[in-house]
PDB file with one MODEL, atoms N, CA, C and O in Angstrom:
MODEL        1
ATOM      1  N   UNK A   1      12.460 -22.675  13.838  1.00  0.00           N
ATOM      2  CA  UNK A   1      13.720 -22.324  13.189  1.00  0.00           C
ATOM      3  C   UNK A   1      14.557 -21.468  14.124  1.00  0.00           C
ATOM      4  O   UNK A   1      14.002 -20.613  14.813  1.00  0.00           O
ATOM      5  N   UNK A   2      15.972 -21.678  14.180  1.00  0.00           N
ATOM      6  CA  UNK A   2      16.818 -20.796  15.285  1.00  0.00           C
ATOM      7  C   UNK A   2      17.162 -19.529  13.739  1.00  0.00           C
ATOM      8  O   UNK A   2      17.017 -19.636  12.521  1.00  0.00           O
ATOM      9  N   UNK A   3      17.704 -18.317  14.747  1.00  0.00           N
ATOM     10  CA  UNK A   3      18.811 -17.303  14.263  1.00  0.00           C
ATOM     11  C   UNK A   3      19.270 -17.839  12.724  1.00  0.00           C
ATOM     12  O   UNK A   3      18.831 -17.026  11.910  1.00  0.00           O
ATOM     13  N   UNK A   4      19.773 -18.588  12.263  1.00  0.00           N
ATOM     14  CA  UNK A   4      20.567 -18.889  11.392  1.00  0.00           C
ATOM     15  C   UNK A   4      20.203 -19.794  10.008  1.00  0.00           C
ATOM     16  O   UNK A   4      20.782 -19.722   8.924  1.00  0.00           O
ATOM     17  N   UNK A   5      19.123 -20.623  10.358  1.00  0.00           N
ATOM     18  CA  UNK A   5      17.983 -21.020  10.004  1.00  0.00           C
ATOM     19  C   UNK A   5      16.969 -19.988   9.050  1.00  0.00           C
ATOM     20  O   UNK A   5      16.551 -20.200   7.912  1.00  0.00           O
ATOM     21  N   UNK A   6      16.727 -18.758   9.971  1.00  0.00           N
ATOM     22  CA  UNK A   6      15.675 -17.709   9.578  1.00  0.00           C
ATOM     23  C   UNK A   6      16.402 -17.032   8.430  1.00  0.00           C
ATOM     24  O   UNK A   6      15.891 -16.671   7.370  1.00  0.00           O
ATOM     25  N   UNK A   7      17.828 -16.899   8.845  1.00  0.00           N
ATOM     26  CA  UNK A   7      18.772 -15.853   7.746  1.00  0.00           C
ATOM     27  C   UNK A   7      18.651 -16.559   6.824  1.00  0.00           C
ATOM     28  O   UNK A   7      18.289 -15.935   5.826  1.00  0.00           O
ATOM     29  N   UNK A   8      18.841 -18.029   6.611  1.00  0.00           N
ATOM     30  CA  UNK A   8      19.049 -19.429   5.343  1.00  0.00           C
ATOM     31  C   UNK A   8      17.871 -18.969   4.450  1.00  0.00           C
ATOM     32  O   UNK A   8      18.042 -18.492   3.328  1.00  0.00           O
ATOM     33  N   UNK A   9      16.801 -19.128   4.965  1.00  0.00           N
ATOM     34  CA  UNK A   9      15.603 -18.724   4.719  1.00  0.00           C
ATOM     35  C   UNK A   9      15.490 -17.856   3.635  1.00  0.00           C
ATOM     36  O   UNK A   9      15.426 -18.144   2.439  1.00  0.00           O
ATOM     37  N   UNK A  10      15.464 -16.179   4.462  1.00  0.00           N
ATOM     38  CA  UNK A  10      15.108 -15.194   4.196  1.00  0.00           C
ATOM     39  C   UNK A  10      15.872 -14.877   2.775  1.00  0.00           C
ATOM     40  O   UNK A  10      15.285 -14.573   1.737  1.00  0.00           O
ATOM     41  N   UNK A  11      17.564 -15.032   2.959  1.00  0.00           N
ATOM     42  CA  UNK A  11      18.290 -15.242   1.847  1.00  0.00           C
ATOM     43  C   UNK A  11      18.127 -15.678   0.632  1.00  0.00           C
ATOM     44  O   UNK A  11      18.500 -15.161  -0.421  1.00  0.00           O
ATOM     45  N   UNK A  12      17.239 -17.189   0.911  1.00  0.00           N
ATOM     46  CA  UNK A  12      17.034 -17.933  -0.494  1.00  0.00           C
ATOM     47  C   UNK A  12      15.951 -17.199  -1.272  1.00  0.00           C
ATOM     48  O   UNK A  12      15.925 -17.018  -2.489  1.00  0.00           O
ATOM     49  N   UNK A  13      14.931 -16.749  -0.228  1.00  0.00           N
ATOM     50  CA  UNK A  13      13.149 -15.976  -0.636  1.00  0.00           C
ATOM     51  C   UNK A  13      13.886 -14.708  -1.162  1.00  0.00           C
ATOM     52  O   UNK A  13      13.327 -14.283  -2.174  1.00  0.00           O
ATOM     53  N   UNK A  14      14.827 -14.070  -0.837  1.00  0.00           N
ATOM     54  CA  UNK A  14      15.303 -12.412  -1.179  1.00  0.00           C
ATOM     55  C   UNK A  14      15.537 -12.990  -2.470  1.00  0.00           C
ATOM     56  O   UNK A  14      14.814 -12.562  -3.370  1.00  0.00           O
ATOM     57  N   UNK A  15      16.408 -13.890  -2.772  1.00  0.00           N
ATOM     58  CA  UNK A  15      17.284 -13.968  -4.019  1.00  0.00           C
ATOM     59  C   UNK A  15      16.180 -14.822  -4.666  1.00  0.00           C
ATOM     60  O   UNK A  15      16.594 -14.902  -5.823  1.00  0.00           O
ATOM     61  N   UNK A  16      15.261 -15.369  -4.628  1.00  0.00           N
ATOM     62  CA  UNK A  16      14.399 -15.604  -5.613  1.00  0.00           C
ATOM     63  C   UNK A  16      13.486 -14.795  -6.142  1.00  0.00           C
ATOM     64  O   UNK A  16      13.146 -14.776  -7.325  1.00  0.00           O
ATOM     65  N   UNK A  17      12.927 -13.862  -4.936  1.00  0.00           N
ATOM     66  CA  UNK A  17      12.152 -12.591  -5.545  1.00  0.00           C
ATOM     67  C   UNK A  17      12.972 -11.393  -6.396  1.00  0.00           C
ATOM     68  O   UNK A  17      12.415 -10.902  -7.378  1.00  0.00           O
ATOM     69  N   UNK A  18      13.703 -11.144  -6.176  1.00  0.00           N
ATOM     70  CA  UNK A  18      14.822 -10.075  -6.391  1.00  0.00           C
ATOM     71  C   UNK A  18      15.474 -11.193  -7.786  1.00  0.00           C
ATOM     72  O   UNK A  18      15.714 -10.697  -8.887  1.00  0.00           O
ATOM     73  N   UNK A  19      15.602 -12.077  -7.626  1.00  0.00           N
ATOM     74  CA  UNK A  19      16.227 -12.762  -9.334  1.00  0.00           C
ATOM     75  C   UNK A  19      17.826 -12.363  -9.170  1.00  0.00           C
ATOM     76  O   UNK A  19      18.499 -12.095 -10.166  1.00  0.00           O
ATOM     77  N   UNK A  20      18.282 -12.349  -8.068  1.00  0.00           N
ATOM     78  CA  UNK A  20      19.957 -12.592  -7.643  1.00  0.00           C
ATOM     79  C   UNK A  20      20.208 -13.482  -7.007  1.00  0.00           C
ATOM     80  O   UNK A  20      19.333 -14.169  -6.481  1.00  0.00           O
ATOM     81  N   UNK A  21      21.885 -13.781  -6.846  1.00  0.00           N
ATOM     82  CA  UNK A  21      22.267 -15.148  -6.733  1.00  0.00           C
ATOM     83  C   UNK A  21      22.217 -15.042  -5.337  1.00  0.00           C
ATOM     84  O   UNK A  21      22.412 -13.945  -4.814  1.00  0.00           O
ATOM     85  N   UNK A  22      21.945 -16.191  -4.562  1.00  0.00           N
ATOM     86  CA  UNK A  22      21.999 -16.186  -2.848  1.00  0.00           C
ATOM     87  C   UNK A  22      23.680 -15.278  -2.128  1.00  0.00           C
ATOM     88  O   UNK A  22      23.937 -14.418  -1.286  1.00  0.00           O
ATOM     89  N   UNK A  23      24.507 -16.233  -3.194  1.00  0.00           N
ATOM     90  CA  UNK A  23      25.827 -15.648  -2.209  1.00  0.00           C
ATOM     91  C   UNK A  23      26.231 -14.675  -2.152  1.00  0.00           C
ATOM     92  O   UNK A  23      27.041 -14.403  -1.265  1.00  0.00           O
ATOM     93  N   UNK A  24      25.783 -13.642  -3.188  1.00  0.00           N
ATOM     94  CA  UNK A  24      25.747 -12.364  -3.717  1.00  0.00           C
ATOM     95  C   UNK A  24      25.485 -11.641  -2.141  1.00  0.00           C
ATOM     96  O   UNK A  24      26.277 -10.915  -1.541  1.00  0.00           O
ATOM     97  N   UNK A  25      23.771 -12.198  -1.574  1.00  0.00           N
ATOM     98  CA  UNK A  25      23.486 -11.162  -0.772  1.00  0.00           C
ATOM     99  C   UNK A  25      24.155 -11.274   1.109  1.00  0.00           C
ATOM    100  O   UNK A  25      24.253 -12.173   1.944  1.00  0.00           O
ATOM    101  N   UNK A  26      24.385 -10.217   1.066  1.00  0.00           N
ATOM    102  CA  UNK A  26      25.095 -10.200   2.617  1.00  0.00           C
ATOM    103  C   UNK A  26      24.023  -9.796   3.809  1.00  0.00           C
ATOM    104  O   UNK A  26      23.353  -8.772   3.678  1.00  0.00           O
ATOM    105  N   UNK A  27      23.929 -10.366   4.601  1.00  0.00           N
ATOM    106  CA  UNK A  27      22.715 -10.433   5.964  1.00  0.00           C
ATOM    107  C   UNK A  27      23.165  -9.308   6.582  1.00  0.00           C
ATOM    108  O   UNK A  27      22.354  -8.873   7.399  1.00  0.00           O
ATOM    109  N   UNK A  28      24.240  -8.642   6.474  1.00  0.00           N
ATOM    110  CA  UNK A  28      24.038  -7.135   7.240  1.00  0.00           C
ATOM    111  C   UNK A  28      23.979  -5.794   6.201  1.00  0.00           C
ATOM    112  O   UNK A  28      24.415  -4.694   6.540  1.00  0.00           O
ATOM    113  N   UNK A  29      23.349  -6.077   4.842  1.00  0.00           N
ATOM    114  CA  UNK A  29      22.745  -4.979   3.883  1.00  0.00           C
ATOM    115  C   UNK A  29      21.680  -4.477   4.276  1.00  0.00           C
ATOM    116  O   UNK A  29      21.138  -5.116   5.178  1.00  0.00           O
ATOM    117  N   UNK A  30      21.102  -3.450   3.898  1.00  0.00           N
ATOM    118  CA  UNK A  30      19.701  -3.098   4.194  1.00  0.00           C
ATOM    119  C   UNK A  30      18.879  -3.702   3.266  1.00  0.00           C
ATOM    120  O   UNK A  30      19.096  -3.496   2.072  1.00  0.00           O
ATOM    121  N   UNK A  31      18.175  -4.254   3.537  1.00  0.00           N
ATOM    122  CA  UNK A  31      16.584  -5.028   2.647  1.00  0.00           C
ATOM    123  C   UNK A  31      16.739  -4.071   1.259  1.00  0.00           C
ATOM    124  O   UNK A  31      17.289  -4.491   0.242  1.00  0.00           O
ATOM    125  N   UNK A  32      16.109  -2.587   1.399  1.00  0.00           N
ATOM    126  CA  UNK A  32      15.901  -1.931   0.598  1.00  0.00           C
ATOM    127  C   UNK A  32      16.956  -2.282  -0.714  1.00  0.00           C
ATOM    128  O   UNK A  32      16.735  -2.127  -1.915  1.00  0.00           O
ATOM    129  N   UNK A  33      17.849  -2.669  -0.220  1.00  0.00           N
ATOM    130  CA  UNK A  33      19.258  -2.962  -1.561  1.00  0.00           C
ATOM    131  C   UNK A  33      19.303  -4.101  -2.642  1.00  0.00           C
ATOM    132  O   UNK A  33      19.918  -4.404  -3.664  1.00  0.00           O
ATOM    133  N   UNK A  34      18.170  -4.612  -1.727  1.00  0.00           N
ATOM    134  CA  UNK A  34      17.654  -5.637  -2.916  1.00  0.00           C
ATOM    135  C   UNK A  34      16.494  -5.601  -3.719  1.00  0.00           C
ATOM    136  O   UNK A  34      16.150  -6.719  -4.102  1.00  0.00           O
ATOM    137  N   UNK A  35      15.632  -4.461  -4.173  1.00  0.00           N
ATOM    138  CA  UNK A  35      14.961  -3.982  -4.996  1.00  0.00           C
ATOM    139  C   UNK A  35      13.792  -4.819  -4.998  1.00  0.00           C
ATOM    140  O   UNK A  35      13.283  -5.428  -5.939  1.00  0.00           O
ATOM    141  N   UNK A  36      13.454  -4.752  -3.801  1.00  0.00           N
ATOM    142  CA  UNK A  36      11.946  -5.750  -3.439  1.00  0.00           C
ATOM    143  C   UNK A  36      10.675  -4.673  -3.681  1.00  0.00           C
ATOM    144  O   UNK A  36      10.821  -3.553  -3.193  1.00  0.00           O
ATOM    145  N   UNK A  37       9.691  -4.907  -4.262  1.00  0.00           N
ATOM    146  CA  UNK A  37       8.673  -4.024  -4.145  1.00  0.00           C
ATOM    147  C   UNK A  37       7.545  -4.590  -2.882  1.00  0.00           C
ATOM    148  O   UNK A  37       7.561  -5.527  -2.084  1.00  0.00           O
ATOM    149  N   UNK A  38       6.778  -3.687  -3.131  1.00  0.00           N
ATOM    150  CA  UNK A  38       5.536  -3.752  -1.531  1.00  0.00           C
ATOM    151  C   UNK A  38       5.154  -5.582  -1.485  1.00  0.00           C
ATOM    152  O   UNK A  38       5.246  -6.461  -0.627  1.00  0.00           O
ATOM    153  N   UNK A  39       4.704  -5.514  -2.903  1.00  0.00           N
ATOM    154  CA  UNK A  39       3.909  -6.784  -2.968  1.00  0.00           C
ATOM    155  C   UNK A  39       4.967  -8.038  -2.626  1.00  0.00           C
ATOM    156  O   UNK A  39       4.457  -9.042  -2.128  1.00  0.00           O
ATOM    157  N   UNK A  40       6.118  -8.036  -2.816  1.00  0.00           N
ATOM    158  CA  UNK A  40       7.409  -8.911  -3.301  1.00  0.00           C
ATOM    159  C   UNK A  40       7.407  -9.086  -1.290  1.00  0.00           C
ATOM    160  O   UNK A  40       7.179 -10.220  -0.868  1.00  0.00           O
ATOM    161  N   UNK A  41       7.642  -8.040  -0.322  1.00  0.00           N
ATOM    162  CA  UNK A  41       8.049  -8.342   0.650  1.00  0.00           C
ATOM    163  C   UNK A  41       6.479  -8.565   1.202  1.00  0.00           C
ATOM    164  O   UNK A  41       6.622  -9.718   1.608  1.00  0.00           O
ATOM    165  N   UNK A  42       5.194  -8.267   1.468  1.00  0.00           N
ATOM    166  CA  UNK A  42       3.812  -9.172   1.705  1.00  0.00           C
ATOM    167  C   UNK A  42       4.088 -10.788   1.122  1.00  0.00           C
ATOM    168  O   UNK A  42       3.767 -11.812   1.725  1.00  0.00           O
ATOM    169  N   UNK A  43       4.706 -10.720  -0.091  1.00  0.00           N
ATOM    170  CA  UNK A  43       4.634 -12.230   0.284  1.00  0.00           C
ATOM    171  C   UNK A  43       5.906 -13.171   0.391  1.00  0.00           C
ATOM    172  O   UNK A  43       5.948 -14.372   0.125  1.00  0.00           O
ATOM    173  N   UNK A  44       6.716 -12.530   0.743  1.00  0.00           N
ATOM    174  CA  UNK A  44       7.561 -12.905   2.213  1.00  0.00           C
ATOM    175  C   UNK A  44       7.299 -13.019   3.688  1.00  0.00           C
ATOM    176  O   UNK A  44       7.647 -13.821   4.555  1.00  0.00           O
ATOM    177  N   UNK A  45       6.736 -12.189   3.670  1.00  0.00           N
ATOM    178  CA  UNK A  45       6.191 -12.427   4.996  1.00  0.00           C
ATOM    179  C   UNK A  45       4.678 -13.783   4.896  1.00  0.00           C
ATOM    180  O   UNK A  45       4.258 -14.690   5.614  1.00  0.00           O
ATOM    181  N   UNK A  46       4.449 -13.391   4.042  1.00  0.00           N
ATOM    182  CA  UNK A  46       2.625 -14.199   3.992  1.00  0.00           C
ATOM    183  C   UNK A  46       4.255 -16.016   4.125  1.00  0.00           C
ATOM    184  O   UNK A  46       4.237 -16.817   5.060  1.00  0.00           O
ATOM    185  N   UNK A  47       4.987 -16.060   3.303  1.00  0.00           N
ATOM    186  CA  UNK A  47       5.746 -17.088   3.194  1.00  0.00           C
ATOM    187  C   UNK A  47       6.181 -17.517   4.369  1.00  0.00           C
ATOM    188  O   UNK A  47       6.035 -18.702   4.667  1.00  0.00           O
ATOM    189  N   UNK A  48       6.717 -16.726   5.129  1.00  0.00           N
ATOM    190  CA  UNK A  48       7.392 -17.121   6.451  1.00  0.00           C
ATOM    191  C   UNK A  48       6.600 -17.272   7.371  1.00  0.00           C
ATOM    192  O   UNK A  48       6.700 -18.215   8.156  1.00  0.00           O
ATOM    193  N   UNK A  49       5.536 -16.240   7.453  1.00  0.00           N
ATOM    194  CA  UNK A  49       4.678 -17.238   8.288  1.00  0.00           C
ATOM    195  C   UNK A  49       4.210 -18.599   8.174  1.00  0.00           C
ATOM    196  O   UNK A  49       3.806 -19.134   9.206  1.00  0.00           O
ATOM    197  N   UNK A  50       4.200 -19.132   7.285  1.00  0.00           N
ATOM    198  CA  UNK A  50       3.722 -20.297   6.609  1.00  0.00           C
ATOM    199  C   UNK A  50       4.953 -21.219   7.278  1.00  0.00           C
ATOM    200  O   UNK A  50       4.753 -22.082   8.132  1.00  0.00           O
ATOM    201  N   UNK A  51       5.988 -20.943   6.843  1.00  0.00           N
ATOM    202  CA  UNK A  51       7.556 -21.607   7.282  1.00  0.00           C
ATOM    203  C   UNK A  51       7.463 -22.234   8.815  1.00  0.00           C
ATOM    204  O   UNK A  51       7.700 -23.361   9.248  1.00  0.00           O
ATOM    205  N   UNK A  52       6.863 -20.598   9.656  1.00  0.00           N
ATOM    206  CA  UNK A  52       7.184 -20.979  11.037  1.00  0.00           C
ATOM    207  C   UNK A  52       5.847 -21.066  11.619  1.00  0.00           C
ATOM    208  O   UNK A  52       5.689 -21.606  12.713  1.00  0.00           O
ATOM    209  N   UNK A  53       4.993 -20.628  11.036  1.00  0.00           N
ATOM    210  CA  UNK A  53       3.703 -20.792  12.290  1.00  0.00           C
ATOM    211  C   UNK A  53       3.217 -19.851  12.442  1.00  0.00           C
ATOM    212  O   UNK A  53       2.018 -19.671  12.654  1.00  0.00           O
ATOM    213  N   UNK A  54       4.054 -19.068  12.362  1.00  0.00           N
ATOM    214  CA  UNK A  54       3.821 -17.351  13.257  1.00  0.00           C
ATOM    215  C   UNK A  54       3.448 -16.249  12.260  1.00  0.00           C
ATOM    216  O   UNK A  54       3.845 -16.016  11.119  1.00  0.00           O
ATOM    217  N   UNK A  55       2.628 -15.695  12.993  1.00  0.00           N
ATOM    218  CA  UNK A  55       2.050 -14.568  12.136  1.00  0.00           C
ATOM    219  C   UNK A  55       3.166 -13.591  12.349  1.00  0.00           C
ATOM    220  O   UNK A  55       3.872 -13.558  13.357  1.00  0.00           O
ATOM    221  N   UNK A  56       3.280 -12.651  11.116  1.00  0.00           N
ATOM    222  CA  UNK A  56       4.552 -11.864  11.045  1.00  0.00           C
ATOM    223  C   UNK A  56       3.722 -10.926  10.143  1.00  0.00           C
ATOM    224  O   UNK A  56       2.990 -11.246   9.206  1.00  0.00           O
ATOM    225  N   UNK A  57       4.012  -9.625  10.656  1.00  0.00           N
ATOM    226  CA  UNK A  57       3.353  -8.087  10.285  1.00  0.00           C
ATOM    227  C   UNK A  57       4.684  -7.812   9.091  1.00  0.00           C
ATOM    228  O   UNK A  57       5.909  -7.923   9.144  1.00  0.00           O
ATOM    229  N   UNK A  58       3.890  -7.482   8.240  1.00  0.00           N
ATOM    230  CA  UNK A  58       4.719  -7.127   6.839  1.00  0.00           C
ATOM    231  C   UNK A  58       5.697  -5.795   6.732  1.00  0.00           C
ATOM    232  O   UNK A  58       6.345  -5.477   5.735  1.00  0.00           O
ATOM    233  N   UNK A  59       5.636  -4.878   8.376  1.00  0.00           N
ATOM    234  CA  UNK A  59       5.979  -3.931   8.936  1.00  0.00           C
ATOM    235  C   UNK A  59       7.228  -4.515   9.189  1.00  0.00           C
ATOM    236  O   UNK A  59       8.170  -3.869   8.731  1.00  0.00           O
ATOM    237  N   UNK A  60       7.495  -5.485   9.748  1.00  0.00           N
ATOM    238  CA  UNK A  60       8.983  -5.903   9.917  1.00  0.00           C
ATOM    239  C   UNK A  60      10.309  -6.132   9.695  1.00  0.00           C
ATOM    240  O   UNK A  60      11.283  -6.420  10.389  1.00  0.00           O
ATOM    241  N   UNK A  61      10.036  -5.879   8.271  1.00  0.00           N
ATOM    242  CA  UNK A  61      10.631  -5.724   7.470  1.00  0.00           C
ATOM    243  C   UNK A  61      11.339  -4.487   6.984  1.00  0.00           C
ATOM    244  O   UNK A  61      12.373  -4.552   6.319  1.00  0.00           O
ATOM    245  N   UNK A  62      10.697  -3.241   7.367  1.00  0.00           N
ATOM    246  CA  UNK A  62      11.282  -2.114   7.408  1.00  0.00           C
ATOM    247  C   UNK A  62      11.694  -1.917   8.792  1.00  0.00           C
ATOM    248  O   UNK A  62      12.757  -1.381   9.106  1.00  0.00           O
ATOM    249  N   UNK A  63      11.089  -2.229   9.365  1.00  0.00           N
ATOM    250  CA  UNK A  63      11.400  -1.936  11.017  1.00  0.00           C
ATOM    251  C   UNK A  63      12.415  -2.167  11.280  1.00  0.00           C
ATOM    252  O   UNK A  63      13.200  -1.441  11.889  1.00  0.00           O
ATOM    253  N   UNK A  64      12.655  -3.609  10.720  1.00  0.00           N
ATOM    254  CA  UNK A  64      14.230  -4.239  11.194  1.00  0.00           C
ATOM    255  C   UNK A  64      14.704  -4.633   9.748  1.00  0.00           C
ATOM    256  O   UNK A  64      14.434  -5.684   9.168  1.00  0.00           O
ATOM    257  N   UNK A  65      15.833  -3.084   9.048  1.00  0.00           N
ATOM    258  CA  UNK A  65      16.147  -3.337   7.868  1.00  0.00           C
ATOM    259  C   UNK A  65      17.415  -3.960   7.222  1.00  0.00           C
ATOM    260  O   UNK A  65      18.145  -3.579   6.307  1.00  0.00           O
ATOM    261  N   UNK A  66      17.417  -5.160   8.104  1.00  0.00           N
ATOM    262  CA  UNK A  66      18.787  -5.908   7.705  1.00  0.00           C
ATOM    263  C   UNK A  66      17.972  -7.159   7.728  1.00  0.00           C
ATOM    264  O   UNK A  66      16.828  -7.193   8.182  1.00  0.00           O
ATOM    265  N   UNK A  67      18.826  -8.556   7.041  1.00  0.00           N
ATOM    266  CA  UNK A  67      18.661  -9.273   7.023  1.00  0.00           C
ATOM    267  C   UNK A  67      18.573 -10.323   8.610  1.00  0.00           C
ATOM    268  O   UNK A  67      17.747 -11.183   8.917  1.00  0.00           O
ATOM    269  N   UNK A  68      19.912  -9.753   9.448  1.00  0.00           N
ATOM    270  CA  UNK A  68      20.441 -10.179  10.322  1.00  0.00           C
ATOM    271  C   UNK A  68      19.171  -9.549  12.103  1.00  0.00           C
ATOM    272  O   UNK A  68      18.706 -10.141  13.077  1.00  0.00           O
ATOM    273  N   UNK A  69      19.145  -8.210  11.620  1.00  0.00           N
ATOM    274  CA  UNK A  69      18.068  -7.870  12.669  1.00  0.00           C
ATOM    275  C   UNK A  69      16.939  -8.187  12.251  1.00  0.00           C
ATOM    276  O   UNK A  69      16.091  -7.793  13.052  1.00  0.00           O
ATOM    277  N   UNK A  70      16.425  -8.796  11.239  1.00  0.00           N
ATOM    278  CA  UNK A  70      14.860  -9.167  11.167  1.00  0.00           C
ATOM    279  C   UNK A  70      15.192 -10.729  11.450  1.00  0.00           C
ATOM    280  O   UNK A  70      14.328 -11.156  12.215  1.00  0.00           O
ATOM    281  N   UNK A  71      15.911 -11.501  11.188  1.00  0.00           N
ATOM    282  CA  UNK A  71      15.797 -13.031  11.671  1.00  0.00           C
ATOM    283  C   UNK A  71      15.770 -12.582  13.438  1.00  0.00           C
ATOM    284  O   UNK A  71      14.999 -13.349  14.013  1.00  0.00           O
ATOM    285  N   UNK A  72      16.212 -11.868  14.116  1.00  0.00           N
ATOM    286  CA  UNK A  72      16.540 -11.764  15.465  1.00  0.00           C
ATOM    287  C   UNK A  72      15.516 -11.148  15.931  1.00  0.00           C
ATOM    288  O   UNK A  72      15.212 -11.378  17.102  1.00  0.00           O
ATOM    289  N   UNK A  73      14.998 -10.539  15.422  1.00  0.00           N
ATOM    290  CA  UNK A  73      13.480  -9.924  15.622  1.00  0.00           C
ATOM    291  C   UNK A  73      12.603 -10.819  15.865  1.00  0.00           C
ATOM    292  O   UNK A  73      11.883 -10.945  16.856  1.00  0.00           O
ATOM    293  N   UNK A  74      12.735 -11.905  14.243  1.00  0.00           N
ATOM    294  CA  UNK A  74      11.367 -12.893  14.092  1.00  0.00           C
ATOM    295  C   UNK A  74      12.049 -13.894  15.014  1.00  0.00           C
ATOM    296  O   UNK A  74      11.098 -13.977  15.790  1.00  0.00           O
ATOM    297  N   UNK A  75      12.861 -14.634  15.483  1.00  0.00           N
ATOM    298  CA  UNK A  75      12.878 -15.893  15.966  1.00  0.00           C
ATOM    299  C   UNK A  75      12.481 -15.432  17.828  1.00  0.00           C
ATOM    300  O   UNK A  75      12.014 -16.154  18.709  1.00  0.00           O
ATOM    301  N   UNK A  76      12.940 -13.833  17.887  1.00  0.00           N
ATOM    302  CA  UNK A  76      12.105 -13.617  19.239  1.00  0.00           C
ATOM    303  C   UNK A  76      10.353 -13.431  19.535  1.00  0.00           C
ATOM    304  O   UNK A  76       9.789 -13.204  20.605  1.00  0.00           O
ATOM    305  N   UNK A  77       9.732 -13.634  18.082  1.00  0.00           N
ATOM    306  CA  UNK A  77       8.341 -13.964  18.443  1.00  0.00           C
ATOM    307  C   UNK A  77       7.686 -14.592  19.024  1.00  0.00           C
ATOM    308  O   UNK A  77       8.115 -15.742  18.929  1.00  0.00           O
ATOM    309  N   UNK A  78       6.516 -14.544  19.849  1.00  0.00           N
ATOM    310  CA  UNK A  78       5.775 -15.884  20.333  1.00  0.00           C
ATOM    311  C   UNK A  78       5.073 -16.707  19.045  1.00  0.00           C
ATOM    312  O   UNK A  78       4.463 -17.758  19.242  1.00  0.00           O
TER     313      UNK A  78
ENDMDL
END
């Protein structure tokens, strides 16, 4: 998946866990603004790895707390 791809993604999984509408959420908010709990973003990540292949630390998500710096984060993984 490129950059833009990952955001498509992450967007649809936010707004299905979170129970808001996709267009609602904006890729340069902080994660935290969408009222995800611990377990809600583990299996986002457990999800996206699945998506791409790649193992992805559930840390990443705070690390890089935008929508826009965690796709740019994850698509620079090996």
């Amino acid at each position: 998946m490129n950059n833009q791809e990952i955001k498509n993604w992450l967007v649809q999984k936010i707004a299905e866990e979170s129970d808001i509408q996709p267009e609602t959420i904006k890729t340069d908010m902080p994660i935290e603004s969408f009222n995800l709990d611990s377990l809600s973003m583990i299996t986002l990540s457990y999800d996206l790895e699945n998506a791409l292949g790649k193992e992805i630390d559930p840390t990443v998500f705070w690390q890089h707390n935008t929508i826009d710096k965690l796709a740019e984060a994850i698509e620079t993984l090996p």
